[in-house]
Backbone as CSV, one residue per row, in Angstrom:
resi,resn,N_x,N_y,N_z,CA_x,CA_y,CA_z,C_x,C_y,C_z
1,UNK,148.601,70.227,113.104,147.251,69.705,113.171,147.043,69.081,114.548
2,UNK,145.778,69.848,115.265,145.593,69.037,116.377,145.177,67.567,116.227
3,UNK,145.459,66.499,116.940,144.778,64.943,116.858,144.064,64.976,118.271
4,UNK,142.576,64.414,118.266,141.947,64.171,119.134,142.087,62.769,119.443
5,UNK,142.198,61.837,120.353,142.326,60.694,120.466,140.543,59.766,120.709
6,UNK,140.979,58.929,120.876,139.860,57.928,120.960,139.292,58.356,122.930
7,UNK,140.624,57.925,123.061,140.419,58.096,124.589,139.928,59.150,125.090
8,UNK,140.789,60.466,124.626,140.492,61.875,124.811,138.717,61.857,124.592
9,UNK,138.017,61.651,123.840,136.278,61.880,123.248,136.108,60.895,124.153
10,UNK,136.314,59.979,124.468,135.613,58.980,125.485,135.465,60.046,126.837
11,UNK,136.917,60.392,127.354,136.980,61.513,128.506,135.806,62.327,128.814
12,UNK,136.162,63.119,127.699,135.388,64.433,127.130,133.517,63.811,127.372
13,UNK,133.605,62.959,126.463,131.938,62.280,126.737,131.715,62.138,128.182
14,UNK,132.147,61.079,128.455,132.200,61.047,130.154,131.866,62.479,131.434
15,UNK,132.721,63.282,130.869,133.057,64.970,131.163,131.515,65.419,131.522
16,UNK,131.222,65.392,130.391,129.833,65.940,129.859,128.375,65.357,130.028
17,UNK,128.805,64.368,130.641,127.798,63.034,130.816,127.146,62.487,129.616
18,UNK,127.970,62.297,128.265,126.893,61.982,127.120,127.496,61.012,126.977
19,UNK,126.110,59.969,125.890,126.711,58.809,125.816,126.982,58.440,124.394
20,UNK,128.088,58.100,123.788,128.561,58.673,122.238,128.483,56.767,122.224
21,UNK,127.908,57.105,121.344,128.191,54.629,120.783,129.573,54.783,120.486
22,UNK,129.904,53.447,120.516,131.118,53.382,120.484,131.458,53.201,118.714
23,UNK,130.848,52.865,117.797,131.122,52.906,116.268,130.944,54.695,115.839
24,UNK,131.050,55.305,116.673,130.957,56.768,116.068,132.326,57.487,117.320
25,UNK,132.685,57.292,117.892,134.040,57.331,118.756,135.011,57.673,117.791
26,UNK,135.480,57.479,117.017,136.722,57.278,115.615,136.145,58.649,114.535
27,UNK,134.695,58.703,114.693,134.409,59.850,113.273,134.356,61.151,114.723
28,UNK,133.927,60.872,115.466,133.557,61.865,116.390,135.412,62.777,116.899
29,UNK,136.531,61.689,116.826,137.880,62.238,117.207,138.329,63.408,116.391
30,UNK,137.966,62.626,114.859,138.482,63.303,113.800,137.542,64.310,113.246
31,UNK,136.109,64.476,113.354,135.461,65.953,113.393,135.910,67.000,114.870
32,UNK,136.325,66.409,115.530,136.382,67.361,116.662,137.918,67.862,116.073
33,UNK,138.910,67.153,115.652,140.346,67.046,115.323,140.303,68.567,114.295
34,UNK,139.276,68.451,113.277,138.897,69.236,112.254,138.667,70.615,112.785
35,UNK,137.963,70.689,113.920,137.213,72.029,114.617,138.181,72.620,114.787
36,UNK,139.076,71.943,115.671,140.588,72.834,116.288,141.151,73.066,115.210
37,UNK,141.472,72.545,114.267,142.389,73.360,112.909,141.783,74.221,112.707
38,UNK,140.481,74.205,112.583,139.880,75.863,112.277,139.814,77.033,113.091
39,UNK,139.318,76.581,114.672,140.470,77.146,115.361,142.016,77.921,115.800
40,UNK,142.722,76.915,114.858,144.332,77.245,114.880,144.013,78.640,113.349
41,UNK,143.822,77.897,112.179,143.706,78.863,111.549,142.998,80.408,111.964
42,UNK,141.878,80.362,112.572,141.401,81.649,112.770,142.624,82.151,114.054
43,UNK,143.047,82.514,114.662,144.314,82.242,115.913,145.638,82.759,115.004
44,UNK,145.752,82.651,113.613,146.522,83.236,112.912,146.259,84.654,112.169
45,UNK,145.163,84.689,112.200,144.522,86.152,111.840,144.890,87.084,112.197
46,UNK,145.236,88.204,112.065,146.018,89.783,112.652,144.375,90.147,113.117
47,UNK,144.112,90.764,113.839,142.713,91.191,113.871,143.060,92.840,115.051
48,UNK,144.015,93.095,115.270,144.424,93.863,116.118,143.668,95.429,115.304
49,UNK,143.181,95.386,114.091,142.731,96.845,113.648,141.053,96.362,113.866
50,UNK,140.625,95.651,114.121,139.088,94.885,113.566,138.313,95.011,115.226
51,UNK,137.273,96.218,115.036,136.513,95.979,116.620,135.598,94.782,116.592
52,UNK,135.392,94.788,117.650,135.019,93.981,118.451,133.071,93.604,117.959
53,UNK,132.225,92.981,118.114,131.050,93.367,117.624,130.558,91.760,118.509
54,UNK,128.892,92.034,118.389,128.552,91.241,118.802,127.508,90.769,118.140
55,UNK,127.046,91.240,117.043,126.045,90.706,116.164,127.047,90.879,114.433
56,UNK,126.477,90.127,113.306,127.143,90.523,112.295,126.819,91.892,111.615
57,UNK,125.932,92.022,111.526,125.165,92.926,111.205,125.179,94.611,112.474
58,UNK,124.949,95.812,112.048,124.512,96.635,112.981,122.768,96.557,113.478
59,UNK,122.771,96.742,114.709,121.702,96.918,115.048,121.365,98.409,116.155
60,UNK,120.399,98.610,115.797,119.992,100.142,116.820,118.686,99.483,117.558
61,UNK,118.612,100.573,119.058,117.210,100.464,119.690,115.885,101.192,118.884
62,UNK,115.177,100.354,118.341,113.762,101.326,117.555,112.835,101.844,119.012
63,UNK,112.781,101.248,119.675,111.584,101.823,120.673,112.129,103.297,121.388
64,UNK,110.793,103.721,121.466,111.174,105.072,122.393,111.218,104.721,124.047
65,UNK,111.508,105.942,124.448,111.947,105.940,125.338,110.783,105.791,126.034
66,UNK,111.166,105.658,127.892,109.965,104.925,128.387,109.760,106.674,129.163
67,UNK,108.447,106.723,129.214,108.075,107.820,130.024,106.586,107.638,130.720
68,UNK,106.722,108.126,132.020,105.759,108.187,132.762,104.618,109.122,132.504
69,UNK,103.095,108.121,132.120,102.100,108.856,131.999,100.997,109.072,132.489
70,UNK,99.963,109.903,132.759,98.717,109.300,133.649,97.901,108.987,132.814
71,UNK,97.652,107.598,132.184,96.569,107.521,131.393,95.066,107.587,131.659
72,UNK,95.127,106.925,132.454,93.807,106.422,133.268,93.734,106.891,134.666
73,UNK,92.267,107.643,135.238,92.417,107.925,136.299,91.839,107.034,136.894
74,UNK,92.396,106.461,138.429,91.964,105.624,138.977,90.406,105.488,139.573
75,UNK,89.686,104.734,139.183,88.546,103.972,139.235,87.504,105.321,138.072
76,UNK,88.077,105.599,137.288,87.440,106.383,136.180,86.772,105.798,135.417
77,UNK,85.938,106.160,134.236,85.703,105.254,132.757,86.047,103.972,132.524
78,UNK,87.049,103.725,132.809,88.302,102.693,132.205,87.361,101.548,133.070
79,UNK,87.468,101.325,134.363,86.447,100.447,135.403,85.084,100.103,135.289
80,UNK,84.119,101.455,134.002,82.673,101.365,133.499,82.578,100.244,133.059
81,UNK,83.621,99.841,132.441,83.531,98.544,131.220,83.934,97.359,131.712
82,UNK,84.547,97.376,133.000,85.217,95.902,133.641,84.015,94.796,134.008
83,UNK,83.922,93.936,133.325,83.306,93.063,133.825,82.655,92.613,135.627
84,UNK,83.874,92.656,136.082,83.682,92.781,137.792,85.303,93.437,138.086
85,UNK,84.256,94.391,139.367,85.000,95.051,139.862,85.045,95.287,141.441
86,UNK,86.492,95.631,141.618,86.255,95.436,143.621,86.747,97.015,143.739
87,UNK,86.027,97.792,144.473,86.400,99.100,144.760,86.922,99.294,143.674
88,UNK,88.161,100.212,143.304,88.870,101.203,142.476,89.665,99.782,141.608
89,UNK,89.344,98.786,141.526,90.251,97.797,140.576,89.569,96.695,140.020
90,UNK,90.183,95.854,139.111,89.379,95.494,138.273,89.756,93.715,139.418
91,UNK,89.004,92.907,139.078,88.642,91.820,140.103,88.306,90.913,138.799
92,UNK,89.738,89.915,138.876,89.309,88.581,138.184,89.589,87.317,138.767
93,UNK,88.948,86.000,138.361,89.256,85.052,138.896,91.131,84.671,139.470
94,UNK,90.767,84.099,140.249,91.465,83.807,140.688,92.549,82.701,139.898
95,UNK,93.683,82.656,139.775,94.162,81.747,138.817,94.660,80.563,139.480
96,UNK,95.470,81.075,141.049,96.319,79.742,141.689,95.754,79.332,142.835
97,UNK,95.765,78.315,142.674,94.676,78.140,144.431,95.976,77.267,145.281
């Protein structure tokens, strides 16, 4: 069983720049103390047949693929409807000054 010390979580806090009260120092050793046993236990596992994964679950790409199209011809229809327009593009306020 790993033991975390008092001192060690003071370190560690310090480390990290957080500031742990000092009446939670003693529960904070011994939940961290807890983590590493679970740790050690998983560390005993054979896993040498078991790939590798990165979600629990499978996941696939749903979207299609990207392909180049001409939808719109430039300053066509599409520009009839623009509110304001500068030559061949559509012209809106300005956002950053």
């Amino acid at each position: 069983m790993a033991e975390i010390t008092e001192d060690e979580v003071r370190n560690v806090a310090g480390l990290a720049n957080i500031k742990i009260p000092e009446n939670e120092i003693k529960e904070m050793a011994k939940t961290l103390s807890n983590v590493l046993d679970h740790i050690a236990q998983l560390q005993k596992l054979d896993t040498r047949n078991v790939m590798p994964t990165s979600h629990a679950i499978e996941s696939k790409n749903v979207f299609r693929e990207d392909e180049v199209k001409a939808i719109f011809e430039k300053g066509g229809k599409l520009l009839d409807n623009a509110p304001a327009r500068d030559q061949n593009y559509f012209s809106v306020p300005r956002v950053i000054e």
